[in-house]
N, C-alpha and C positions, 0 to 999 in steps of 0.2 A: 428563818426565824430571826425576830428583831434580836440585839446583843441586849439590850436596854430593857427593863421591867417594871413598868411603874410604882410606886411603892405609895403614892399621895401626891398632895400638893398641897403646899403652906399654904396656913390658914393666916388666924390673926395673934401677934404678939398675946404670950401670956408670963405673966408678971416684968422683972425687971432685967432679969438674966440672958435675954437673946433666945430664949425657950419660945416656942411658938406652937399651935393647937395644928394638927393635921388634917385636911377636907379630904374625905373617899381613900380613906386608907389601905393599906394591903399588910396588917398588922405584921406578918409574917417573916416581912422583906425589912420593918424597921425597930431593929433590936440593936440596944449599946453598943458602940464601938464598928457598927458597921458601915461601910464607906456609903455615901453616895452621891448621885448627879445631883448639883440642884445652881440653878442661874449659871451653867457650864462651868463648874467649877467641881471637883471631888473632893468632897469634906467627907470627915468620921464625925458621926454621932458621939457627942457628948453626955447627953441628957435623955432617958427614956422614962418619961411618968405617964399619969393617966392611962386609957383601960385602952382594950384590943380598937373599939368601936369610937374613940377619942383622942386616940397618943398626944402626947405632950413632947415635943423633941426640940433639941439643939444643937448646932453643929457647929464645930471648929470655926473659929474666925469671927462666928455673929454673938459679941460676948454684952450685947446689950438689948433693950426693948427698939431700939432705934434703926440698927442691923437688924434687927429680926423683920423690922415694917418693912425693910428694904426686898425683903424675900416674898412677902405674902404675893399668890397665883405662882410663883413657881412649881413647875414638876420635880417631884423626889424622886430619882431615878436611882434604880439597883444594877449592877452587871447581873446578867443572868448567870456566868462563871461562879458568881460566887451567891447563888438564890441555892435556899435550902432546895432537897430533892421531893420532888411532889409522888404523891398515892399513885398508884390504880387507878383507873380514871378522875383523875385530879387537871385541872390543865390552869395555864396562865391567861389568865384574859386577851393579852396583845396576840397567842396565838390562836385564838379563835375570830378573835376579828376577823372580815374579811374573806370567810370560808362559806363556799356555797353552803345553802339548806335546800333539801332536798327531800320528796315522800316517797321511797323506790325510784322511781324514772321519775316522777311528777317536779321540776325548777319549783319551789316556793321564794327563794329570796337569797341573800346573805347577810351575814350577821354583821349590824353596825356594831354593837357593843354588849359586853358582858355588866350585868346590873345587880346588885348585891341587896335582896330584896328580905326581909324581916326571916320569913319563911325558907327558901333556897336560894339560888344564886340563877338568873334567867336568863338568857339570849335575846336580846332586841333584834329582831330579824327586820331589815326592809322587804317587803313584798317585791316582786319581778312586776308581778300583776295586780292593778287595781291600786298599787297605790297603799300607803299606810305600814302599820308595824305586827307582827306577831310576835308576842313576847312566848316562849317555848321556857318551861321549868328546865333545868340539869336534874331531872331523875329520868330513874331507864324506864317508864312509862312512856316516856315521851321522846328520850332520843334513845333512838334503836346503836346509833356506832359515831364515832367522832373517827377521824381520818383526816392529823394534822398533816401528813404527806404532800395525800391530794387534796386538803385545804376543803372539807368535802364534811358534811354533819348529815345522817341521815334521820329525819324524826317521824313519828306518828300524828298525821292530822289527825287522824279518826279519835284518837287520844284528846287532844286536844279543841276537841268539839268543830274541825273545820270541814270535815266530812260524814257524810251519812255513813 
């Protein structure tokens, strides 16, 4: 498992304070005063405004709009050490990447990434075969068992209209 947890990536300077808007956030991971990566440096959050699906953040050191342009395309990076404890079948994006997909015995693909879609949160599977993407919801219609161990997701084509 990676150490590192994405949390975002700076967007664009918002106002004059060094505050800056957050692109593909991970609300979760960026709350006041919590540390994080960003341009290899570990700063603590200053500033947390705006909603879960927008944050507004500032960090130590970028105490202008000028500093803050200096950051925009950095990754906000969390220790996973100190990432709140997740559900029940809850998981972190970085460690599903990566992880075979699979119907019973049948190879479908592996998952490039995790995409956070209005509705649920989906798996982008690359295909082994043929080429292209299978995007898979996260409800248990459709995936039968995740197995970060063996790196290993087991789902229901017939679910997902890819079989008769």
């Amino acid at each position: 498992m990676v150490d590192w947890l994405r949390a975002g990536t700076v967007g664009s300077p918002h106002g004059l304070d060094g505050s800056f808007h957050v692109v593909r956030p991970n609300a979760q991971l960026l709350v006041l005063g919590a540390s994080v990566l960003v341009a290899g440096h570990e700063r603590r959050v200053t500033r947390r405004a705006g909603t879960a699906t927008r944050p507004i953040l500032r960090v130590e050191g970028f105490d202008d709009r000028d500093s803050a342009r200096t950051l925009r395309g950095e990754d906000l990076l969390v220790a996973r050490a100190k990432a709140p404890e997740l559900e029940e079948d809850e998981w972190w994006a970085e460690d599903l990447e990566g992880c075979a997909v699979h119907d019973g015995g049948q190879p479908v693909g592996t998952v490039r990434r995790l995409l956070g879609l209005p509705s649920c949160d989906v798996l982008e599977v690359e295909r082994d075969r043929g080429g292209g993407y299978l995007l898979v919801p996260l409800v248990t219609d459709a995936v039968r068992s995740v197995d970060l161990e063996r790196k290993e997701i087991d789902v229901d084509l017939r679910f997902l209209g890819e079989r008769d």
